[in-house]
N, C-alpha and C positions, 0 to 999 in steps of 0.2 A: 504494500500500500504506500501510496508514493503522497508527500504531505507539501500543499504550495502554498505561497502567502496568497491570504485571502481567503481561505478554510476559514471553516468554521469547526472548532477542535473542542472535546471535552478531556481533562486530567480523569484518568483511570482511579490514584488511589486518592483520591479530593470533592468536595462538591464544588469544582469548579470548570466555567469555560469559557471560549472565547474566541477571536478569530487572529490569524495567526500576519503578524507582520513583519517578521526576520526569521531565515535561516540561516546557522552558520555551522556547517558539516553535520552532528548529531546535535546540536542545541536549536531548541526553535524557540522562538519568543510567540508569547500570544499576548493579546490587549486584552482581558477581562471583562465583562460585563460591567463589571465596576469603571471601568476607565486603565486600570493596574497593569504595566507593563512587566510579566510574571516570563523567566527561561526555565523552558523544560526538555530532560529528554526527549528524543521522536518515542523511543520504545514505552512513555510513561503519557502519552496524549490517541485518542482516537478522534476520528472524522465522522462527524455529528451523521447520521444517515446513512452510516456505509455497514454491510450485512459481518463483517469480523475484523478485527483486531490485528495488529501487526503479528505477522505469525512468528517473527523469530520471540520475538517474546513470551507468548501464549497461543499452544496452541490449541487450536479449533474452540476456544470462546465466543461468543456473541457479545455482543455489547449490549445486550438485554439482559445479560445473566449480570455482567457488571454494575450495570445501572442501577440495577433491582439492590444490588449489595450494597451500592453507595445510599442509597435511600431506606436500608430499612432501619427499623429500629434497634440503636446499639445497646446492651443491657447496662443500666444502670451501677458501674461498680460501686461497692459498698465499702466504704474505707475500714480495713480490719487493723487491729493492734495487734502486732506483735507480742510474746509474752515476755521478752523482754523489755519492749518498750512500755509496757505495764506495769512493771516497778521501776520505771526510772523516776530519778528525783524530782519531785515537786518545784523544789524550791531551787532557785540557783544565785549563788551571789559573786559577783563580781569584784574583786578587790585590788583590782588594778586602777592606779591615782588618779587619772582620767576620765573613770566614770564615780569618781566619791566627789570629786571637786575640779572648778571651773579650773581656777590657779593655781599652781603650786610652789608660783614663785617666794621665794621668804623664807618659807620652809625647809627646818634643818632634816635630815634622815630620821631624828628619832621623832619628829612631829609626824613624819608621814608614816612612818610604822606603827603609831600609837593612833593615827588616824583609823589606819585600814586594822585596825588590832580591837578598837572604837567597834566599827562596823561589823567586822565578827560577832565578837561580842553579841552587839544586841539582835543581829540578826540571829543569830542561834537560840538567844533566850526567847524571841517569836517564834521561832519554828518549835520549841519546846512548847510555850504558852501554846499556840494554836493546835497542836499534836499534828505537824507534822512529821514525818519518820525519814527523809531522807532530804539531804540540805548538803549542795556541791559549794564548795566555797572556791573558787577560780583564783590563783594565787602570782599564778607564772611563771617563770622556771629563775631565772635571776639568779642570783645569787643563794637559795636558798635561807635569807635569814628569815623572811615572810614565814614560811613553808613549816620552821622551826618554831617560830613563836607561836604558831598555831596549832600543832600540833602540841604546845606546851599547853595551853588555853583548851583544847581538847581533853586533856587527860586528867582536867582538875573537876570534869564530871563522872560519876559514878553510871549514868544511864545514855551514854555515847560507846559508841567505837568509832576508828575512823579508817580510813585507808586510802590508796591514790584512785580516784577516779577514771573512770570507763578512759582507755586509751584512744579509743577510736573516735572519742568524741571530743575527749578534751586533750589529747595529748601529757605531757609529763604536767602540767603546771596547773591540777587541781586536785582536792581533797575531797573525797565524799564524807558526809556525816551520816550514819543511823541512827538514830535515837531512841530507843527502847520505850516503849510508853507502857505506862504502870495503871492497870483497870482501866 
């Protein structure tokens, strides 16, 4: 099936068509119904009226069988959870200087430690208070002094554990929290 400008062409896997205004070797452009100047392969467009299909591509289709597929109705997928992603944590906090505060000019190392140390803190005593059970604290890899004081601030509760966080997700530089919750 031989394709010239001026056809009037429909896209195989799209609801789309149009008539055709460049060719150049296997790329053909069509104008869209919309006005849209769209390049597609030859093997990926058929000619509106014609009884089948490029045959190197497919063979012995009708362009009725295609048609019917592009129009029918597609099943609605249902978004499913994962059962991992079913205990993933609630809560995630971020403790990198940039999302606690606009500035940080002024600021000696220990203000900004005690900042993001601040922020721990009371985020954690929420996710306690609220009975949330799992709390990522996002830390970053750094120099590891963040990493240490948290993990000290950690271990001064009885109803925690902690460990490093999902790798895939967060890479080296976060801390997941559990929290054991009592009745």
């Amino acid at each position: 099936m031989m394709l010239k400008i001026g056809d009037k062409v429909e896209v195989l896997d799209d609801v789309l068509s149009g008539t055709i205004t460049a060719i150049n070797g296997n790329t053909v452009t069509i104008e869209t119904d919309e006005g849209f100047d769209l390049d597609f392969n030859a093997n990926e467009l058929v000619k509106t009226g014609s009884k089948s299909i490029n045959q190197d591509a497919f063979k012995l289709a009708s362009i009725n069988e295609i048609l019917s597929e592009k129009t029918e109705k597609k099943r609605r997928n249902t978004q499913k959870i994962k059962p991992k992603e079913r205990y993933q944590p609630k809560l995630e906090v971020d403790l990198h200087l940039h999302k606690l505060i606009d500035n940080e000019r002024g600021m000696s190392n220990f203000d900004k430690l005690n900042l993001q140390l601040d922020t721990a803190r009371r985020q954690l005593e929420f996710a306690i208070k609220k009975r949330i059970q799992k709390v990522v604290f996002i830390h970053g890899i750094g120099e590891g002094v963040l990493k240490m004081e948290l993990e000290t601030l950690f271990s001064r509760y009885d109803n925690i554990k902690y460990y490093d966080a999902d790798y895939k997700k967060y890479g080296l530089g976060a801390t997941e929290v559990y929290i054991y919750q009592n009745a």
